[in-house]
C-alpha positions in Angstrom: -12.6 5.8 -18.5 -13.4 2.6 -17.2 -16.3 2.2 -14.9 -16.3 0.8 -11.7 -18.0 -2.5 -10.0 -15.0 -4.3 -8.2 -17.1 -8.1 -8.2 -14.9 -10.3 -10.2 -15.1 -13.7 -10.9 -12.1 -15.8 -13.1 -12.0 -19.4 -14.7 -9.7 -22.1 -14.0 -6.2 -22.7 -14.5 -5.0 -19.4 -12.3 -7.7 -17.6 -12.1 -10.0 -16.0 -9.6 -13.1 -18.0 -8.2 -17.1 -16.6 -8.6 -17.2 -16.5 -5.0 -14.3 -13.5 -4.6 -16.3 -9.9 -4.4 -15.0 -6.7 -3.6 -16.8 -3.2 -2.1 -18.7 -1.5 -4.6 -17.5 2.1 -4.7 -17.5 4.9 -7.3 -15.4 8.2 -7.2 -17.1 10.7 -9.0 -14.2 12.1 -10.8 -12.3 8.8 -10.4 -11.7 6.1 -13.0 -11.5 2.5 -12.6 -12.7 -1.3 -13.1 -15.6 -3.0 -14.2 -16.8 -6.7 -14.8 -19.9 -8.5 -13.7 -20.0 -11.5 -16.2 -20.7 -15.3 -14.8 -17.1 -17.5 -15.2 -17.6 -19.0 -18.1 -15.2 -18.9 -20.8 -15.9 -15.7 -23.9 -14.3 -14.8 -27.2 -12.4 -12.0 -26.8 -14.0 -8.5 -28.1 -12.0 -6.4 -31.0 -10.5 -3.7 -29.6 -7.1 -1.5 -30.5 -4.6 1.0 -29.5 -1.0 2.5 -30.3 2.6 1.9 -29.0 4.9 4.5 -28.5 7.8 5.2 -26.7 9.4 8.7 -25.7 6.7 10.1 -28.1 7.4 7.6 -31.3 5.5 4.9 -32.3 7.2 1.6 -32.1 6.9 -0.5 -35.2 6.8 -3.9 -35.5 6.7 -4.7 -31.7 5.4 -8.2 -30.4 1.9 -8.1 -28.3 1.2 -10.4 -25.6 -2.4 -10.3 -23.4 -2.1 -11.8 -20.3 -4.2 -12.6 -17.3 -2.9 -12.7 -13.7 -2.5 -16.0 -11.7 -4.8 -16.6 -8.4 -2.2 -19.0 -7.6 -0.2 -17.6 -6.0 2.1 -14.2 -5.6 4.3 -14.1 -8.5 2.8 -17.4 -10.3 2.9 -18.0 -13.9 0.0 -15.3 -15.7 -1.8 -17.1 -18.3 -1.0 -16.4 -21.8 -4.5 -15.0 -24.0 -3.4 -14.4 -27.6 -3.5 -17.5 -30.0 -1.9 -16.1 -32.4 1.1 -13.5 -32.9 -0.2 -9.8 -33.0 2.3 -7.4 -33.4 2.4 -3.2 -34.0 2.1 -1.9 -37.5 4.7 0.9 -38.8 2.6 3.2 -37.3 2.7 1.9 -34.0 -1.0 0.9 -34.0 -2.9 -2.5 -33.9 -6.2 -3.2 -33.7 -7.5 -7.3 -34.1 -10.4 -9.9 -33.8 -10.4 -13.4 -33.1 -7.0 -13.4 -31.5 -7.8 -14.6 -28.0 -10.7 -15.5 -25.5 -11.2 -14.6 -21.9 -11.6 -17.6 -19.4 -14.3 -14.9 -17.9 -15.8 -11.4 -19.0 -14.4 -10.5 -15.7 -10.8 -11.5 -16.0 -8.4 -8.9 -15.3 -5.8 -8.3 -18.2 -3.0 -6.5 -18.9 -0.8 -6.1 -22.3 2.6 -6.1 -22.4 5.5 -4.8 -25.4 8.6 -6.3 -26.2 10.6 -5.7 -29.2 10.1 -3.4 -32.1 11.7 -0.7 -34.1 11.0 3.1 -32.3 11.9 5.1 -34.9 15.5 4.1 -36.1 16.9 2.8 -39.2 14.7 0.3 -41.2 15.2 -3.1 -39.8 16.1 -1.7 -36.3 14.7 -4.1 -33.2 15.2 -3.1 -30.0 15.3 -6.7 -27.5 15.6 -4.4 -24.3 12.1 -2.9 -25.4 9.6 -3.9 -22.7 6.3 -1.7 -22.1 3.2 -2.4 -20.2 -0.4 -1.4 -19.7 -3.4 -2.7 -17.2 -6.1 -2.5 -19.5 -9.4 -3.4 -17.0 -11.4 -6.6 -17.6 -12.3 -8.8 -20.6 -15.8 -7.4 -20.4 -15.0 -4.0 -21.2 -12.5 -4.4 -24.1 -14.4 -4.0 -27.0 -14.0 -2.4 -30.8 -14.7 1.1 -29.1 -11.6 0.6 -26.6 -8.5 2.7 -27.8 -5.3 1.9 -25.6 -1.6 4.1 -25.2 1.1 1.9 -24.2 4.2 3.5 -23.1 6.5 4.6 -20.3 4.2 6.0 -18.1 1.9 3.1 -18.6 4.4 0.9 -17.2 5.7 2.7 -14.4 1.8 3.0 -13.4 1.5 -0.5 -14.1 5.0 -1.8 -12.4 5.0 0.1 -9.6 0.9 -0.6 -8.2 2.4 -4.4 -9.4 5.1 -4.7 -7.5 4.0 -6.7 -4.3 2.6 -9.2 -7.1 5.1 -9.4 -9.8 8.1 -11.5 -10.6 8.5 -10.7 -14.1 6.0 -9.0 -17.1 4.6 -12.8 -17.2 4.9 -13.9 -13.4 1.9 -11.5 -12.0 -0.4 -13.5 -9.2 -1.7 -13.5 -6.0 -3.4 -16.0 -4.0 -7.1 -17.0 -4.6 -7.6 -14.8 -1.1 -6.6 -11.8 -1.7 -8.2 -11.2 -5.3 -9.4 -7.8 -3.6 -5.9 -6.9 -3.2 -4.9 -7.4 -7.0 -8.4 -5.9 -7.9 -7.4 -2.5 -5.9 -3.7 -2.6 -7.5 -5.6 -2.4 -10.9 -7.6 0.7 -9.7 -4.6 2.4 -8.4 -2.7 2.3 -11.9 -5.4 3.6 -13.2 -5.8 6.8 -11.5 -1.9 7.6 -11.9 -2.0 7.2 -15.6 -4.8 6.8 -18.0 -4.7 3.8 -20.0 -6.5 5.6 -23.0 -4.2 8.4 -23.6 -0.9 7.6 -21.8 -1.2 10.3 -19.6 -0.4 10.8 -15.8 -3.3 12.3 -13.2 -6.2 13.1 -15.5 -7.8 10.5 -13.6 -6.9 11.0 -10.6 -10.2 12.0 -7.9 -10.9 15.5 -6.9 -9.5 14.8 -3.2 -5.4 13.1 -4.8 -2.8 15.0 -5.6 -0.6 13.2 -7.7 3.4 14.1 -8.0 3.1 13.8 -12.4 6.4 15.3 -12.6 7.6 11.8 -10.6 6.4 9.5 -13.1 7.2 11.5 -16.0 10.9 11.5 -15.2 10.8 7.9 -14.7 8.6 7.4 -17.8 11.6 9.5 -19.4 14.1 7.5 -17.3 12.5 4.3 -19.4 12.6 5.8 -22.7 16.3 6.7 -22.7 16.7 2.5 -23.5 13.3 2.3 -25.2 14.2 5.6 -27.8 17.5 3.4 -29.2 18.9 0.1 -30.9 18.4 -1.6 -27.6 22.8 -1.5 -27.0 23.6 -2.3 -23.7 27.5 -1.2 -23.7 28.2 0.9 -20.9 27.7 4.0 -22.4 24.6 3.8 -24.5 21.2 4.5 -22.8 20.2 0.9 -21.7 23.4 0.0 -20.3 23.1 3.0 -18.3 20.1 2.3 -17.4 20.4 -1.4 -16.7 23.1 -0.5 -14.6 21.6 1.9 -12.8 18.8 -0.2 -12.4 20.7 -2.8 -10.7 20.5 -3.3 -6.7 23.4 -3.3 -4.3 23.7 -7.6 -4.4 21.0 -7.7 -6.8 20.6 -9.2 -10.8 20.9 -6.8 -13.6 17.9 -6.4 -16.0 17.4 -7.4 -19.6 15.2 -5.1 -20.1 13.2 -1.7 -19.8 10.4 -3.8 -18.0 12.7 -5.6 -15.0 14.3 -2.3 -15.0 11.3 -0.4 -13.9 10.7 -3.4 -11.3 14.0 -3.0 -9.6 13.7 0.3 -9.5 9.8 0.4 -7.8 11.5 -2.3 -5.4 14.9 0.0 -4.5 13.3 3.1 -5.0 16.3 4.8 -3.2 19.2 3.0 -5.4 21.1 5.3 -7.7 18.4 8.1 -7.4 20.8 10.8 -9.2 22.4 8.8 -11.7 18.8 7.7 -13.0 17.6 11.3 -12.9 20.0 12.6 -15.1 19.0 9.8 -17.6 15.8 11.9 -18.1 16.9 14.9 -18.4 18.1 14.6 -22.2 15.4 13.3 -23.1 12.6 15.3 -22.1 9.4 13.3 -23.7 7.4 13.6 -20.8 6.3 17.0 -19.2 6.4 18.3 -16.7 9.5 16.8 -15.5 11.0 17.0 -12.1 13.3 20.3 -11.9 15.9 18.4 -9.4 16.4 15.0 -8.3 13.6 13.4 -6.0 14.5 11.8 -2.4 13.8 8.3 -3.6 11.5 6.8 -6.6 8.9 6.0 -4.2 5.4 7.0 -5.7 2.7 8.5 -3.6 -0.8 9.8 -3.7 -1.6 12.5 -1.4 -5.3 12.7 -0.6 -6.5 16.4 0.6 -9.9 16.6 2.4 -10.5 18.9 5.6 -11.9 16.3 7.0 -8.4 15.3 7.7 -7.2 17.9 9.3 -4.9 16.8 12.1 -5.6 12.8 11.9 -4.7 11.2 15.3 -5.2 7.7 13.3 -6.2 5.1 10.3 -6.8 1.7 9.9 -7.4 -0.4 7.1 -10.7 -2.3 6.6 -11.0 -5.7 5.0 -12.3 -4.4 1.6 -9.1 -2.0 1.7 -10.6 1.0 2.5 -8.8 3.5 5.3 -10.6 4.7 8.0 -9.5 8.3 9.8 -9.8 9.4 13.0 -9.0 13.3 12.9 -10.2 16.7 14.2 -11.5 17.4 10.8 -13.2 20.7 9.7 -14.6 21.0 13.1 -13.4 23.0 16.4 -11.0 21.4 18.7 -13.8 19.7 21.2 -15.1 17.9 18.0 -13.9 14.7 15.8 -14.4 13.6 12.0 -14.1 10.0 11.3 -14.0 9.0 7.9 -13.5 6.5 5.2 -11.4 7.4 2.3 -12.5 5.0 -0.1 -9.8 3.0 -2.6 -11.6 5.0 -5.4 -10.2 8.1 -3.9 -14.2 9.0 -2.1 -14.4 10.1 1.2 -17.6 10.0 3.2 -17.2 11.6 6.6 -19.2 11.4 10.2 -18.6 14.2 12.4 -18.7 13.6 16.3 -20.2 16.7 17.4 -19.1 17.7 20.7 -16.4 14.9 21.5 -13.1 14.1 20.6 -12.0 11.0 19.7 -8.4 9.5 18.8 -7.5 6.4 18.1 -9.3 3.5 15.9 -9.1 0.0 15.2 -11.7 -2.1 13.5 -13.7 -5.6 14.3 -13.4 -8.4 12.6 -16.9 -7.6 11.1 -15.2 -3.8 9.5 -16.8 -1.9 12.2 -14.9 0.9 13.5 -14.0 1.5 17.2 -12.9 4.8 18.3 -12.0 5.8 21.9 -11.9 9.1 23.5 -9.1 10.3 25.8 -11.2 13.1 27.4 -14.7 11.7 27.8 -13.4 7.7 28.7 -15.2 6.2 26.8 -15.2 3.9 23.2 -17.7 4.3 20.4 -18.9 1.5 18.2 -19.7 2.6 14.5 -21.2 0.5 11.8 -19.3 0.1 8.5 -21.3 3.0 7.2 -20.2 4.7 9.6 -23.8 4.8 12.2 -23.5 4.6 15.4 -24.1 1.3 16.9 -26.7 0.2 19.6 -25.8 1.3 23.3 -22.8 3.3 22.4 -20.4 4.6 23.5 -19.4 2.4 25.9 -17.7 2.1 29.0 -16.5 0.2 32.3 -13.8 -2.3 32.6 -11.8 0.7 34.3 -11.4 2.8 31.3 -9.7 6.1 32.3 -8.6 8.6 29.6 -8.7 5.5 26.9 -5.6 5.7 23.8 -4.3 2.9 21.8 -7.2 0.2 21.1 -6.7 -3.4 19.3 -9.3 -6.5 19.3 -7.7 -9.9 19.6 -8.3 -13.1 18.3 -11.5 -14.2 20.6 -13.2 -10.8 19.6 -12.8 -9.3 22.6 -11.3 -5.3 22.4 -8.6 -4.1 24.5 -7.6 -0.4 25.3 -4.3 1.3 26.7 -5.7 3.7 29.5 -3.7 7.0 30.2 -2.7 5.0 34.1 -1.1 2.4 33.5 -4.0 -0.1 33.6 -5.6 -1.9 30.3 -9.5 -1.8 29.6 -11.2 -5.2 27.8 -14.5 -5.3 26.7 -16.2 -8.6 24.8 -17.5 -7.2 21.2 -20.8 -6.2 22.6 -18.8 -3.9 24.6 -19.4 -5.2 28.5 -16.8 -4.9 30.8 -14.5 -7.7 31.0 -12.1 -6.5 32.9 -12.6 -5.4 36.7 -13.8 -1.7 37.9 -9.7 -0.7 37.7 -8.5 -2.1 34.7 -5.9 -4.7 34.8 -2.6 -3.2 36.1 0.4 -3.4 33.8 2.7 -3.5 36.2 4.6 -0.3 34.5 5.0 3.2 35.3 2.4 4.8 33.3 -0.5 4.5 30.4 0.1 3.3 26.7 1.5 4.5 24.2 0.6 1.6 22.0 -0.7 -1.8 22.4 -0.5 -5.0 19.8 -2.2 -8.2 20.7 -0.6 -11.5 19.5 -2.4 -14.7 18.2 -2.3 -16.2 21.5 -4.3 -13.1 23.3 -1.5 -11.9 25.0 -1.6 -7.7 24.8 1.8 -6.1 24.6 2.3 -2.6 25.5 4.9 0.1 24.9 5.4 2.5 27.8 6.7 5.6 26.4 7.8 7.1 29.8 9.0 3.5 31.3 11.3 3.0 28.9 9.9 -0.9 29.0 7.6 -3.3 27.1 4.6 -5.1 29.2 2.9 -8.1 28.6 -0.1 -9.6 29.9 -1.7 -12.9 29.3 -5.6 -13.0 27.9 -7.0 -12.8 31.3 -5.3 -10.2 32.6 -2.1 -11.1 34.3 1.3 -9.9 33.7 3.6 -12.8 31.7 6.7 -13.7 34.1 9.8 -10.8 33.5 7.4 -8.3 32.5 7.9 -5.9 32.7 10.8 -5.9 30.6 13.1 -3.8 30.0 16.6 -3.0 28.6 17.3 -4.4 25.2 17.8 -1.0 23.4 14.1 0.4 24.6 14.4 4.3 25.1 11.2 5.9 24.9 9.0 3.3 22.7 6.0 5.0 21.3 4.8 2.8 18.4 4.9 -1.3 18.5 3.6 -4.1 16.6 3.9 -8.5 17.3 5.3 -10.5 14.4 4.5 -14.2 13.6 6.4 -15.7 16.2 5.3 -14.2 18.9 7.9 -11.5 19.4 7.4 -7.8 19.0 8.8 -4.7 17.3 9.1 -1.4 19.3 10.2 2.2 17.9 12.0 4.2 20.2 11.0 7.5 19.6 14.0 8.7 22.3 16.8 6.9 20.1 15.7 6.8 16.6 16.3 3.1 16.5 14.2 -0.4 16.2 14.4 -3.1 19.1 13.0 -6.5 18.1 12.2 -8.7 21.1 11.7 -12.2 21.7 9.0 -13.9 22.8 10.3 -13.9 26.1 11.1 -10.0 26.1 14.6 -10.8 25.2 16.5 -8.8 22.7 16.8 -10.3 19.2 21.1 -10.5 18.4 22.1 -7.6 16.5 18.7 -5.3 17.9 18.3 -2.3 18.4 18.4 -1.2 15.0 19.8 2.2 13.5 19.8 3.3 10.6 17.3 3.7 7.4 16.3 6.9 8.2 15.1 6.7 11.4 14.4 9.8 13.0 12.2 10.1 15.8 9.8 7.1 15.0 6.5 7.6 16.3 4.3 4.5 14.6 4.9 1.0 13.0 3.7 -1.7 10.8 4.6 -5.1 9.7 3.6 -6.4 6.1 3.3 -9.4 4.8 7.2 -10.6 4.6 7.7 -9.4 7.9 9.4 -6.3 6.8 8.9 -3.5 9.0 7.8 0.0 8.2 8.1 3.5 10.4 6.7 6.5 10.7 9.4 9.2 11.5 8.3 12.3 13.0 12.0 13.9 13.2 12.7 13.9 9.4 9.2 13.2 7.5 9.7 9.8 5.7 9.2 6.5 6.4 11.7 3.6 7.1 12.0 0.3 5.9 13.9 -2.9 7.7 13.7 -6.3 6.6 12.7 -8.9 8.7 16.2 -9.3 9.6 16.6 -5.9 11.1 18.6 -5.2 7.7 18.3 -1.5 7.0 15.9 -1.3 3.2 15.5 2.2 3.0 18.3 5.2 2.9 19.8 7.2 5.0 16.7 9.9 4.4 14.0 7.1 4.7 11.3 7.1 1.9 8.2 9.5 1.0 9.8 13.1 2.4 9.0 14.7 -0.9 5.3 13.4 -0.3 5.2 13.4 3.5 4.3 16.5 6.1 4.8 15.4 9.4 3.9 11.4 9.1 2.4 10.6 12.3 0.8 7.3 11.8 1.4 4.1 9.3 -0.6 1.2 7.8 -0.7 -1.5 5.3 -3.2 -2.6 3.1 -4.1 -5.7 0.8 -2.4 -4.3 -2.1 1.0 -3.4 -0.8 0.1 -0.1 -0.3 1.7 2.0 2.8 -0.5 4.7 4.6 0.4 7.6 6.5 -1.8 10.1 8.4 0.6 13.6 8.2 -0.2 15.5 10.8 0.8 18.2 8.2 -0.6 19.4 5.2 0.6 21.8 2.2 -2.5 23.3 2.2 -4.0 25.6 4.4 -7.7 24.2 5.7 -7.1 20.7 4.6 -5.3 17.3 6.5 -3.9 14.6 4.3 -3.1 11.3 4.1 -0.3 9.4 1.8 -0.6 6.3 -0.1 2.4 5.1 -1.2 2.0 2.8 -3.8 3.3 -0.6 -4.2 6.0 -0.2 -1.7 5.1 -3.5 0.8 4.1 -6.7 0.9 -0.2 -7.2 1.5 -1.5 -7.9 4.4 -4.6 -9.7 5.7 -7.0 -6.7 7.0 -8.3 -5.6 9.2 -5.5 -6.3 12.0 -8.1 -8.3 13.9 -8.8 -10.9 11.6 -5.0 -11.3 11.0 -5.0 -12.1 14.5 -8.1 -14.3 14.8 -7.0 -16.5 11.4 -3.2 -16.6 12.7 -2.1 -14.7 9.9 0.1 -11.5 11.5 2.8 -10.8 9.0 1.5 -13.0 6.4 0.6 -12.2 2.9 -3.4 -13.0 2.4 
């Protein structure tokens, strides 16, 4: 088990600065990173490990230890070993002197190709390609035992995805180090690293699907387990073609299989499944083919219980707003931490539902019933002269800060609330009228302060400059809207609104027009209720009507299939986010255990974003990758 301090600090030549530092946060049963070391270049420790695949060592295979780029997503990872290290006929290696770090801190990873797994003498499977995330160059040493193998990799792919191009193009930008750093953790906790096993590290508070990644660790091992023949009937050619997107490249091997896969999760779904079930390696597997290859966590704390909302700090971390343990007149907010530790604050006697968080990672939470907003620290105290109110807040919803610090609210009239961040009234004793028929259902500000709001009962978008006043057309209506309950403002300007009424996706202009070809169907959508836009521009839903989430592209191209992603994970999705590492959140307002809430991180499954959403908006980065 690998301990955790998330400060890193790489060399040169692709790698991360000593001025990049991460939250430092420990799960008590969780397992992830460490490395404190100044950047200065080290000779790399001793340390050893085995290779197997669907059970049998691989003989003979060629080693490779590589550490991710900072520059850029997808860039070139540098190459460590100085020599060639390769698997003995027991599967096993162990060596000295075979490569230096540029820092103790450098995150690596070691990647498999090649080798003979079990077959006649002389056998070399090409197709073979394995991967592990091993931690940092500081904590490799002679002690350190590694497993490499299928489950390994899909751990490894899949929390990789949003950074990868190939096993040797893994990067991000000197920025979003944090991101990467938190990717690392993640793999960690679906598999361990030292044994090869899925969820023994997983926190007390995740529940991890381990029959999912053991039928795709099987999946894997139906190429990796043979001569490496890709004819059409033999296991990689059935897997490589399997593997292979609608419009998309075929891959060469068991590696780019896996990443096509984690990127079209919902591609070929049953022929892939019954791949694994003659080989059986892994257990347990899954007893019937999944809704997609998606790969969740599902985190299980009572303070949960009916979350209203989340939002992702700057360090990763997402905060919920929910009624918790608590009776119905009370809230919990909390923190689930991306070591899988939750620290809750209970609001004793008020209810509060929706949050957003300052540029600063203080949470704001506002209360429907008492109108009023609540300032909390980053730890979670309450600030000075909270809660707050004024500025005409009546029956306060939907909240968002834009990008001169200032904090807007959707009232439940249809007036809008705006405070500066110390939480005095900006706007006048009524609010500033929106022009529509009644309160928000969401808001989204854009980077030039203008708020957008969805009204739910309108049918219509409205738009109001910084100070106030409604933008000519708005409101605006039309253009596919029919009940929009969630929305969200791209990079140009324009926005993205789920009609909850329709099950469909309008994308406006800046200039409340409809984009050609919107509204969107499609994808899964069924009864949206929330949105987000990652860093591509890709959007993501919430659906309330089926329990999964959608994906479009930034074209309004459909992503996902025709039952969305997640519904073997999902209860009742009621609220979505993105985070730095890729990673999409949902707040369920079900659960599958009694006394408990939960919320779902699927892994890998998006493109970061810069977080929180309000210093997106104040840097100009919406729908930008950090």
């Amino acid at each position: 088990m690998l301990k955790l301090n998330r400060r890193l600090s790489w060399g040169k030549s692709s790698l991360l600065t000593a001025a990049a530092a991460t939250l430092v946060v420990l799960a008590a049963t969780g397992c992830s990173l460490s490395g404190t070391a100044p950047s200065t270049a080290t000779t790399g420790q001793q340390f050893g490990g085995q290779v197997m695949g669907g059970g049998q060592p691989i003989a003979n295979a060629t080693l490779q230890l590589y550490a991710p780029s900072t520059n850029g997503y997808g860039a070139a990872s540098a190459a460590l070993f100085n020599r060639s290290v390769t698997s003995d006929s027991n599967g096993r290696f162990s060596f000295t002197g075979a490569y230096s770090c540029p820092s103790s801190s450098t995150p690596v990873y070691l990647v498999i190709t090649g080798g003979n797994p079990g077959m006649a003498a002389g056998t070399n499977n090409a197709a073979l390609g394995l991967m592990g995330l091993l931690g940092y160059c500081g904590d490799l040493t002679p002690s350190s035992f590694f497993v490499i193998n299928e489950l390994t990799t899909v751990a490894a792919v899949w929390s990789m995805s949003p950074f990868m191009l190939d096993y040797a193009h893994i990067g991000t930008s000197a920025a979003n180090v944090g991101g990467l750093n938190n990717a690392f953790n993640t793999a960690q906790m679906l598999v361990d690293i030292h044994t090869g096993k899925a969820g023994i590290n997983a926190p007390a508070t995740a529940l991890i699907n381990t029959g999912q990644i053991n039928t795709l660790g099987a999946i894997l091992a139906a190429c990796v387990n043979s001569n490496g023949s890709t004819s059409p009937t033999a296991g990689c050619g059935r897997l490589f073609s399997a593997a292979t997107p609608s419009g998309g490249h075929a891959p060469f091997d068991t590696l780019g299989a896996a990443l096509n896969i984690a990127r079209s999760p919902g591609n070929n779904v049953n022929t892939l499944y019954n791949m694994a079930a003659s080989v059986g390696t892994f257990t347990p597997l899954l007893a019937y083919p999944p809704a997609d290859w998606t790969i969740a966590v599902d985190y299980m704390s009572p303070a949960f219980t009916q979350p209203t909302d989340l939002a992702i700090d700057s360090q990763g971390n997402a905060w919920v707003v929910a009624q918790g343990s608590g009776n119905a007149s009370s809230s919990t907010v909390s923190v689930l931490y991306t070591s899988g530790a939750v620290s809750s604050f209970p609001q004793s006697g008020v209810t509060y539902n929706r949050v957003a968080i300052d540029p600063y990672d203080g949470p704001w939470i506002t209360s429907t019933v008492y109108s009023n907003v609540l300032k909390l620290t980053s730890s979670g105290g309450r600030g000075a002269s909270n809660p707050f109110t004024g500025g005409g807040m009546t029956g306060p919803g939907p909240i968002a800060f834009d990008g001169y610090g200032s904090v807007w609210m959707g009232n439940n009239l249809a007036t809008i609330t705006k405070l500066n961040a110390s939480g005095s009234p900006i706007s006048p004793a009524g609010g500033f009228n929106t022009g529509g028929s009644a309160g928000a259902a969401a808001i989204a500000l854009d980077t030039s302060g203008a708020i957008w709001i969805a009204d739910n009962a309108g049918n219509s978008v409205e738009v109001l400059a910084n100070n106030g006043t409604p933008l000519p057309g708005s409101p605006y209506t039309g253009a596919g809207l029919s009940g929009p309950f969630g929305l969200a403002v791209d990079s140009v300007g324009g926005a993205w609104v789920a009609n909850l009424n329709s099950s469909s996706l309008t994308h406006l202009t800046s200039n409340g027009t409809a984009v050609a070809g919107s509204p969107y169907s499609g994808a899964g959508l069924s009864s949206p209720v929330d949105l987000a836009i990652d860093g591509l521009g890709n959007v993501w839903l919430a659906n309330s009507g089926n329990g999964s989430v959608s994906e479009f592209l930034s074209t309004g191209r459909a992503q996902s299939g025709g039952s969305g992603y997640g519904s073997d994970m999902l209860a009742n999705p009621f609220r979505v986010a993105i985070d730095k590492s890729g990673n999409v959140w949902v707040a369920n307002l079900g659960t599958a255990r009694a006394g408990t809430g939960m919320i779902t991180q699927i892994v890998g499954a998006a493109a970061p974003v810069v977080t929180p959403a309000s210093v997106a908006i104040q840097n100009n980065a919406l729908n930008q990758r950090p």
